[in-house]
N, C-alpha and C positions, 0 to 999 in steps of 0.2 A: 684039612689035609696038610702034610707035613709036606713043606718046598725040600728038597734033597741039597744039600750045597757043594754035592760033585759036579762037577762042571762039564764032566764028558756025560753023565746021565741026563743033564738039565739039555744038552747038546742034540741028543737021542729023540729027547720026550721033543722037544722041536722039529728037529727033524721026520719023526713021525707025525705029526701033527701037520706040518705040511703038508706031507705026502695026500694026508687025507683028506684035507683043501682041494688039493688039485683034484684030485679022482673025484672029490664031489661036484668041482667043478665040470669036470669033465663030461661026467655022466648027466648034471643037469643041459649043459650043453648039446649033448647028444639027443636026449628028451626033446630040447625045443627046436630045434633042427627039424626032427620028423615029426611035430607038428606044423611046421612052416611048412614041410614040403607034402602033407594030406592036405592043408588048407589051400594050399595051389593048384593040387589038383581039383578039388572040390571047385575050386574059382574056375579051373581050366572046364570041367565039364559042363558047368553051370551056362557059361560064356558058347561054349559051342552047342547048346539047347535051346538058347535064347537066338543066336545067329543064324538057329533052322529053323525058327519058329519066324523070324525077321523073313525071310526069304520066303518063305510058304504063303505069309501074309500079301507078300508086294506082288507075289506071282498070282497071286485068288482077285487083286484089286486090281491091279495092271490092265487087263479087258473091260473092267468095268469103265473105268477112266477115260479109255480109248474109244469104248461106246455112246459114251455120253458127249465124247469133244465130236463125236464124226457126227451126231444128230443135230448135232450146232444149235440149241436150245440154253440159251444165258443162266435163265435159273437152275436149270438141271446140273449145267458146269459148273455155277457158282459151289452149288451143293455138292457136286463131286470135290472138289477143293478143300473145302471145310472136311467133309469125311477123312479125304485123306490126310490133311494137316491132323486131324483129331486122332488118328492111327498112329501117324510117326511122331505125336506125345504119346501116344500109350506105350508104344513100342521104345522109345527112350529110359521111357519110367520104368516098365518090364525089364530095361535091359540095368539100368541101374539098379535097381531093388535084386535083381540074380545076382549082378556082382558084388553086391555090398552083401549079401549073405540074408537080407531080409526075409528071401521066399524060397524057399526049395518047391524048382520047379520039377515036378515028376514025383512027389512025396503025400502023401496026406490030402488026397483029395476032396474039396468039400462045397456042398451045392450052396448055394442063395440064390432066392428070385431066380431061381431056372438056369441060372449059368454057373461054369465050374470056377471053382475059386483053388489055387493052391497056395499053400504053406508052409 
């Protein structure tokens, strides 16, 4: 290609050529913007599924716990104890793996060994 050596044309092609910098910058800007702001939401719902599934959990254990401390039997509390520390690991990890995008919970449901597994 032949460089031109007018200097108001060489000016133009510049300045055109900006212009079209920007707008592409523009545009890919705008692209990842509304990806940041589905992935938010996607976080936001994920986080408030896991927070009802938290709360469903502690209200189903909650009598159980209270019934075991009111029969005043050692090993039975022991073992209530342990269940419940073993819940709020699962429920930490459930809640970490929703937010970090590992599990979509409510999507693709899939059975082993008799329980539901999601993915």
């Amino acid at each position: 290609m032949i460089v031109p050596h007018d200097q108001a044309l060489i000016t133009h092609i510049m300045l055109g050529d900006l212009v079209a910098a920007l707008t592409s910058m523009i545009v890919c800007l705008a692209i990842q913007l509304r990806q940041e702001e589905v992935h938010f939401a996607s976080a936001m719902t994920r986080a408030a599924i896991v927070s009802e599934l938290n709360h469903h959990v502690r209200n189903a254990v909650f009598p159980l716990c209270l019934a075991v401390q009111k029969s005043g039997d050692k090993d039975a509390s022991q073992l209530a104890t342990e269940a419940v520390e073993r819940i709020n690991v699962a429920l930490k990890e459930a809640t970490a793996d929703a937010l970090s995008g590992r599990s979509n919970y409510g999507e693709d449901v899939h059975s082993r060994n008799g329980s539901v597994l999601v993915h």
